[in-house]
C-alpha positions in Angstrom: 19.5 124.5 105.4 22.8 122.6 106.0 22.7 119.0 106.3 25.1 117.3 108.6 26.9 113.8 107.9 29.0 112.8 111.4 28.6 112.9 114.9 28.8 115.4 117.8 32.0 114.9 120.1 29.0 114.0 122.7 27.1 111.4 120.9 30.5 109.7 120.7 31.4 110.1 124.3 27.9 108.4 125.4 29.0 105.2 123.1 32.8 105.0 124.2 31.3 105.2 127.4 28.2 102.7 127.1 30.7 100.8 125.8 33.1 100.8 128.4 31.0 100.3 131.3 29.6 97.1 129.3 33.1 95.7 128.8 33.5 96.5 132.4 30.8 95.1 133.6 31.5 91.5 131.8 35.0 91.5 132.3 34.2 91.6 136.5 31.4 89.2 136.0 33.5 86.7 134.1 36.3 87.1 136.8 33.4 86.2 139.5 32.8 83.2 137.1 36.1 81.9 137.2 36.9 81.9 140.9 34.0 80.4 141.3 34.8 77.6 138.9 38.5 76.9 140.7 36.9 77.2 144.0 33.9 74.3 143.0 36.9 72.4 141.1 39.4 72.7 144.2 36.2 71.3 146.4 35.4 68.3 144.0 39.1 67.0 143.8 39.1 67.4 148.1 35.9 65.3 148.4 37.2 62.6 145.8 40.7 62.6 147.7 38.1 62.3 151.1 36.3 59.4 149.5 39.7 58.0 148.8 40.9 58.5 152.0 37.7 57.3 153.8 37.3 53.9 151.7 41.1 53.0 152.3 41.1 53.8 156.0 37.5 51.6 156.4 39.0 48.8 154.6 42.3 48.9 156.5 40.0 49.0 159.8 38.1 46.3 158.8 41.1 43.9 158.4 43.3 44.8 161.0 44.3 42.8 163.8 44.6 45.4 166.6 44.1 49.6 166.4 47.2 51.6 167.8 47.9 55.2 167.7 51.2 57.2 168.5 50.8 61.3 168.0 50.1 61.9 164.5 50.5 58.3 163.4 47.9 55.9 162.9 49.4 52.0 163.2 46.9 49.3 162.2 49.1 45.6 162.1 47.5 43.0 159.3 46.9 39.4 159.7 49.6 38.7 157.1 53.1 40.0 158.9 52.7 43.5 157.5 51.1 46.8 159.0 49.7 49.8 157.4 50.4 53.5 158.7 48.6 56.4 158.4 50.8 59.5 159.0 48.9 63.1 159.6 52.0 64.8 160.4 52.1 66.4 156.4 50.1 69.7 156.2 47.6 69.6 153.3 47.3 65.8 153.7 47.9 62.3 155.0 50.1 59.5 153.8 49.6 55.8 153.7 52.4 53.3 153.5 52.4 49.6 154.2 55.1 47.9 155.3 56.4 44.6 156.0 57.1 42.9 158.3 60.9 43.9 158.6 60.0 47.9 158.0 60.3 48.0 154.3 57.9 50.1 152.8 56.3 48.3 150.0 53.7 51.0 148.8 53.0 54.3 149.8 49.6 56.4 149.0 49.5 60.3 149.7 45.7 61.9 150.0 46.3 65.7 149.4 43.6 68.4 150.4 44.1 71.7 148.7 42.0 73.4 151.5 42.4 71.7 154.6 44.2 72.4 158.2 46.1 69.2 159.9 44.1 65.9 160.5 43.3 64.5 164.5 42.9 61.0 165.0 41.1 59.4 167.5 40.8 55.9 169.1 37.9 55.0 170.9 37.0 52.0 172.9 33.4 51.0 172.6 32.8 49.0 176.4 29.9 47.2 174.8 30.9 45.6 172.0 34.6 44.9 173.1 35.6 47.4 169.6 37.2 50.4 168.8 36.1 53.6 166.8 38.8 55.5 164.8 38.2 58.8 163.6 39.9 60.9 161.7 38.9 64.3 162.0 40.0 67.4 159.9 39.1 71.4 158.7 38.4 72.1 155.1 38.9 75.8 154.7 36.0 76.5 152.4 33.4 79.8 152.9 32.4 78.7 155.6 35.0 76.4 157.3 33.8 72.7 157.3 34.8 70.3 160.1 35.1 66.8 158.4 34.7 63.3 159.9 36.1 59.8 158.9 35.1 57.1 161.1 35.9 53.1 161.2 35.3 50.5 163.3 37.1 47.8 164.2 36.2 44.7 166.5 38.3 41.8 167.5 37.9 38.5 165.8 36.3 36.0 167.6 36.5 32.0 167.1 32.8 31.4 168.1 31.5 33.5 165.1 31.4 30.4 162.6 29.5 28.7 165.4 26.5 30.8 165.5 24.8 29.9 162.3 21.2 28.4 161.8 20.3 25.4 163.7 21.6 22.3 161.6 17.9 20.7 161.5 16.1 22.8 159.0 12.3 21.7 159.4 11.6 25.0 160.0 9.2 24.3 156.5 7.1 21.4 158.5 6.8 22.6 161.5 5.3 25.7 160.5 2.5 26.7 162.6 -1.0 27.1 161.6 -1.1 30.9 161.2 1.7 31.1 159.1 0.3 28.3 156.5 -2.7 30.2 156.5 -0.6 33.9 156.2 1.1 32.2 153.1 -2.3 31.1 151.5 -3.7 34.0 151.8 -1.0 35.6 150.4 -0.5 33.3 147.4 -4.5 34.0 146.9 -4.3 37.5 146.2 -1.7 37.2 144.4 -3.8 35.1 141.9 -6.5 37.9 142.0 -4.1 40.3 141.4 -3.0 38.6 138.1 
């Protein structure tokens, strides 16, 4: 009897294949892999530029003198001659600039969402509290779309608000009333039993 030393044409063609369809099979998954990755990595840098966005805008709320806005613009005057303006009228993002007090920009910021549609604002007046809410609302295109919110408020400075500390007599300690001396004994007691 004959022995053989090689392969048939058909034990070949199952291992080129095999082979193939393994290849295949990782090259697609590594593909999924990767737009996966950019799409994560495209998310993270949009919340950082949102965090960005949200601290400035709160901080600039805070210290503002007065809230005004015009279209796309968003025009918050400082206490110090100078105003800061928060333009939505760029596509993918907003920009910041301050300016003084004769229109010279002296710094300009730009917060740019790779997956984002054109940001609203909107000015609010809260009856109540004599403030204003701004919000800034925009759509991150992600699967599935995401409607994001920025929110500050503002109030008007008032003079009286130094006024209304504590009472200047503090003898808040020796008038204390009998419950509360006994509340803190008690208190002071188990303490000790607990040590």
């Amino acid at each position: 009897m004959m022995r053989r030393d090689g392969y048939t044409l058909l034990e070949i063609l199952l291992v080129l294949t095999l082979t193939s369809v393994l290849i295949g099979s990782t090259v697609g998954l590594l593909s999924i892999i990767r737009k996966s990755d950019q799409r994560s990595t495209i998310e993270s840098l949009d919340r950082r530029e949102i965090r960005r966005l949200a601290d400035e805008l709160r901080h600039d709320v805070e210290f503002a003198s007065s809230v005004k806005h015009e279209g796309t613009m968003l025009i918050l005057p400082m206490e110090n001659d100078r105003r800061v303006l928060y333009d939505a009228k760029l596509e993918p993002g907003i920009t910041r600039s301050i300016q003084s007090s004769d229109g010279k920009t002296i710094s300009r910021d730009l917060y740019l969402f790779q997956q984002s549609a054109p940001a609203n604002w909107s000015v609010t007046e809260a009856e109540s509290s004599g403030g204003v809410l701004v919000r800034c609302t925009f759509l991150l295109k992600t699967d599935p779309p995401r409607e994001m919110k920025i929110e500050a408020a503002w109030r008007e400075a008032k003079a009286d608000t130094d006024s209304e500390s504590l009472p200047e007599n503090d003898e808040s300690s020796e008038d204390a009333s009998p419950e509360t001396q006994d509340d803190a004994e008690k208190d002071s007691s188990e303490s000790e039993a607990i040590t």
